[in-house]
Backbone bond lengths (Angstrom), bond angles and torsions (degrees), N, CA, C in turn:
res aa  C-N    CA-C-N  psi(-1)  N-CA   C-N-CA  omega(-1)  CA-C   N-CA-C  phi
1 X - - - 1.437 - - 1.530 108.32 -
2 X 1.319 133.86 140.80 1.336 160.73 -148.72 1.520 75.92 -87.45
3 X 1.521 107.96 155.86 1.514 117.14 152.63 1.359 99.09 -157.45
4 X 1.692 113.69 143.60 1.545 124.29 165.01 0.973 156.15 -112.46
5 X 1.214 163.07 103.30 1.466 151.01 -93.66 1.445 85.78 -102.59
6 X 1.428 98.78 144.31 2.161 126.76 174.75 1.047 79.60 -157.67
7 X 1.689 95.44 165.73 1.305 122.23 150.08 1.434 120.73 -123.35
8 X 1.535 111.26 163.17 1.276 118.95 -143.57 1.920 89.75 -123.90
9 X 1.549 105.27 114.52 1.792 107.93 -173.98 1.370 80.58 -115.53
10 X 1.512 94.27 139.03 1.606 119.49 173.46 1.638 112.76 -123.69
11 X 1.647 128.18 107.96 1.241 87.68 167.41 1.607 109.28 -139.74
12 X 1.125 100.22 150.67 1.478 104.77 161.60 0.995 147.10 -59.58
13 X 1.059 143.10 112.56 1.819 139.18 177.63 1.532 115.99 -145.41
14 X 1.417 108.07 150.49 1.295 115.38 144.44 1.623 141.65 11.13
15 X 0.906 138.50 87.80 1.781 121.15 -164.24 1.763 106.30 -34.15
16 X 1.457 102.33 -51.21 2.106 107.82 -160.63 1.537 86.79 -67.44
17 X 1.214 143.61 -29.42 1.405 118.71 -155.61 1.459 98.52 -99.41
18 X 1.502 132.72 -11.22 1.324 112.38 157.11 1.472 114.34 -13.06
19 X 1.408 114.76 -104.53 1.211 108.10 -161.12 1.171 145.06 -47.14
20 X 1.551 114.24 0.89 1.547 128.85 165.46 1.566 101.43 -82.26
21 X 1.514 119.37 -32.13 1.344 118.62 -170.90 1.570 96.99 -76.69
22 X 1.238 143.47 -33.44 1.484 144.05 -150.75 1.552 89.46 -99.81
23 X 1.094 132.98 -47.73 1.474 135.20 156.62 1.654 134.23 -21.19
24 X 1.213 76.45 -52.80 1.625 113.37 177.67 1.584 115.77 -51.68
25 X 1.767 82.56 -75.54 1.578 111.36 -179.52 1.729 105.37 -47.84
26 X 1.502 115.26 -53.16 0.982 128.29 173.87 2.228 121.91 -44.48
27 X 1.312 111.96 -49.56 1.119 118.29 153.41 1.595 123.50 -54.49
28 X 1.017 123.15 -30.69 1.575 122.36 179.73 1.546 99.31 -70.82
29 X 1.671 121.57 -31.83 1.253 103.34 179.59 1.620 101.89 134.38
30 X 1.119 112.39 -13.16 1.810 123.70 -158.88 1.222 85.76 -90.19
31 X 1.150 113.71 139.33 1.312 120.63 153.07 1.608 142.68 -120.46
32 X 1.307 101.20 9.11 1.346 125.68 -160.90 1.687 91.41 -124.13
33 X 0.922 116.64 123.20 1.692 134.12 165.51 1.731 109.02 -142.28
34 X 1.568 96.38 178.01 1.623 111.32 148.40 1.329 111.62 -162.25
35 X 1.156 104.90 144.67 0.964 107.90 166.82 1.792 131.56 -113.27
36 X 1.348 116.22 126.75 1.667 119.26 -180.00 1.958 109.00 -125.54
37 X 1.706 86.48 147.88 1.729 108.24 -174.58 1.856 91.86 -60.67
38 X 1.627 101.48 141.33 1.084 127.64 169.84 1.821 105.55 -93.68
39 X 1.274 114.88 114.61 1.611 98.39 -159.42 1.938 104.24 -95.28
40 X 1.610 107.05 -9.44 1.529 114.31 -160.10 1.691 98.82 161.25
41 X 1.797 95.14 154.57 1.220 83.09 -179.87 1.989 67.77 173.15
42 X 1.612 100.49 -176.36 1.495 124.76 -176.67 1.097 102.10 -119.12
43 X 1.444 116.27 151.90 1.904 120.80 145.75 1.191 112.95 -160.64
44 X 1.686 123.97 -124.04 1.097 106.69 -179.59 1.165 147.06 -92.30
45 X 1.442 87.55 7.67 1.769 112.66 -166.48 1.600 97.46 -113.43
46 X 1.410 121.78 7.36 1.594 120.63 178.32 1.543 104.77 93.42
47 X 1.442 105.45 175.10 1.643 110.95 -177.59 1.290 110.92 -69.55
48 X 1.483 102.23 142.58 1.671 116.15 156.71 1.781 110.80 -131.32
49 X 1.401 85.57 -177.24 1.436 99.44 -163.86 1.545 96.99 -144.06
50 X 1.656 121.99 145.12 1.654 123.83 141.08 1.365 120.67 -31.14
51 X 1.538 101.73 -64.06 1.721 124.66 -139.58 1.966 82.16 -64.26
52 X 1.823 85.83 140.03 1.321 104.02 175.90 1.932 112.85 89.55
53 X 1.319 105.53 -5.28 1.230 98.08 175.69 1.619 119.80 -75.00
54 X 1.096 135.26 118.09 1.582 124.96 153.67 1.521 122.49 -27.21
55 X 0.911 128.25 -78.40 1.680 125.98 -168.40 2.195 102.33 -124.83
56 X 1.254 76.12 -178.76 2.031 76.85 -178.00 1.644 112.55 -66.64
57 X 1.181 111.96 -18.21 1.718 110.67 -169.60 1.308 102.72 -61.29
58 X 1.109 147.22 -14.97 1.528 138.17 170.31 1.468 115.41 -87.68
59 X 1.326 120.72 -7.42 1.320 125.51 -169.51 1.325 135.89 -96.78
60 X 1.281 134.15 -170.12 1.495 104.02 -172.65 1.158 80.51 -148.98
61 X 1.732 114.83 160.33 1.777 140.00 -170.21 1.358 108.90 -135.11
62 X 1.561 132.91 140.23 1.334 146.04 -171.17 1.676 86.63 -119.03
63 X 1.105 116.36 111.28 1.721 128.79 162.91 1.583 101.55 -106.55
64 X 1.429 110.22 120.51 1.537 130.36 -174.69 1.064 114.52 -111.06
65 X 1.661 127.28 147.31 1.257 122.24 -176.32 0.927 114.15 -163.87
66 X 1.834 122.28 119.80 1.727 108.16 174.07 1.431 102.94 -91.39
67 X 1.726 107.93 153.96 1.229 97.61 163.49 1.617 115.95 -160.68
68 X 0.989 131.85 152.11 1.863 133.17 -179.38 1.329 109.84 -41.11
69 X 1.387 103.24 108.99 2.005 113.23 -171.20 1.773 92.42 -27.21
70 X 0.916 123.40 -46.31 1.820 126.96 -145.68 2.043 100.71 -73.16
71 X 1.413 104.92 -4.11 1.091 103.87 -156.06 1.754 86.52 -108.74
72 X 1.167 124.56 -14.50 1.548 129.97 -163.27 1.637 105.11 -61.59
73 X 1.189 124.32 -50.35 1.194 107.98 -169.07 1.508 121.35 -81.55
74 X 1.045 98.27 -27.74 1.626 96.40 170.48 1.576 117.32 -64.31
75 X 1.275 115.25 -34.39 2.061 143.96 164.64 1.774 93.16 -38.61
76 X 1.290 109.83 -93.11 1.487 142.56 152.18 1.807 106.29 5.84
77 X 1.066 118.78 -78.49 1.870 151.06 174.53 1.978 90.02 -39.96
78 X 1.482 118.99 -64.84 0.850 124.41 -137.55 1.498 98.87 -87.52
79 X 1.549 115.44 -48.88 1.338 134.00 177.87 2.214 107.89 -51.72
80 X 1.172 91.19 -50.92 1.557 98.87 174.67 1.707 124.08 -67.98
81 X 1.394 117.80 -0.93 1.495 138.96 139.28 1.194 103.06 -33.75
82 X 1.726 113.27 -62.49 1.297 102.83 -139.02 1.854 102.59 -93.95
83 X 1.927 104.17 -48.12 1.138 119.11 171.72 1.248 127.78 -35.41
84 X 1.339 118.37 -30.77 1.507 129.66 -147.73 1.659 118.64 -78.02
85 X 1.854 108.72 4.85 1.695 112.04 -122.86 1.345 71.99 -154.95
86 X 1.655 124.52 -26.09 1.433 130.91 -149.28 0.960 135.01 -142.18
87 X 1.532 151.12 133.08 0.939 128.08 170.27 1.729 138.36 -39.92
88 X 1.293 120.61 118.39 1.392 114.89 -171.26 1.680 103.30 -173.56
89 X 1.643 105.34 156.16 1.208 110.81 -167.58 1.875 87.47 -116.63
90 X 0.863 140.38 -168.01 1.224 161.82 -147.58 1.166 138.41 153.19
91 X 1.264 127.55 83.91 1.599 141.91 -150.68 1.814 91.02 -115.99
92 X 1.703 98.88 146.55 1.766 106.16 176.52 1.551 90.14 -138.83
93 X 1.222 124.97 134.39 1.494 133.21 153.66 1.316 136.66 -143.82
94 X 1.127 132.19 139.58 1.179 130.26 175.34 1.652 130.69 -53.52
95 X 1.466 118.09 113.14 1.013 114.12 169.88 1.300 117.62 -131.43
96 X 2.140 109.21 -172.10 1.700 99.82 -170.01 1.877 82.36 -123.71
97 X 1.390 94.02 147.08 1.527 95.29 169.73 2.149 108.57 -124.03
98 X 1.163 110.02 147.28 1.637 109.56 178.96 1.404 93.97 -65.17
99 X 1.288 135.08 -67.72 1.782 125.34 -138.36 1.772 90.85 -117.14
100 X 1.427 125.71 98.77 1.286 139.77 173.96 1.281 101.84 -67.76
101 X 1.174 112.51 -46.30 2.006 100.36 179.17 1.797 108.00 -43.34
102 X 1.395 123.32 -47.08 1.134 115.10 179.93 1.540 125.64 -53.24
103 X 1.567 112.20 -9.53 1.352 96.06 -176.01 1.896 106.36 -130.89
């Protein structure tokens, strides 16, 4: 089976700034994301956790995205709008996908 080089942007943020980040992503041209709950994790401020939060504003969201290497920097440009001001992680890696038309 054929496979084709994408890359795979991961980033972290904030629960409220989702939708500036999906916005975002959306202006660069992408249209394909997902997004999943960040439940806990470490950094520089030490461990946290969800559990015990009242509503999403304390929480944090992983918005994922494959997309055609050629499309990254403009992705990249657009996403760092939002990050730059904010808490957020931003991961880029190489991956292979079967059906390239999809992305």
């Amino acid at each position: 089976m054929q496979t084709h080089d994408a890359k795979r942007v991961a980033i972290i943020v904030e629960s409220p700034m989702q939708r500036r980040l999906t916005d975002a992503i959306e202006a660069s041209g992408v249209t394909g994301y997902t997004v999943v709950p960040v439940i806990g994790g470490s950094g520089r401020s030490g461990a946290w956790t969800a559990e015990g939060q009242v509503s999403r504003a304390g929480g944090m969201v992983q918005v994922i995205c494959v997309i055609r290497p050629e499309r990254l920097d403009d992705l990249l440009k657009h996403v760092f709008e939002v990050v730059e001001r904010h808490i957020g992680v931003v991961t880029v890696s190489d991956c292979q996908v079967l059906r390239a038309e999809r992305f």
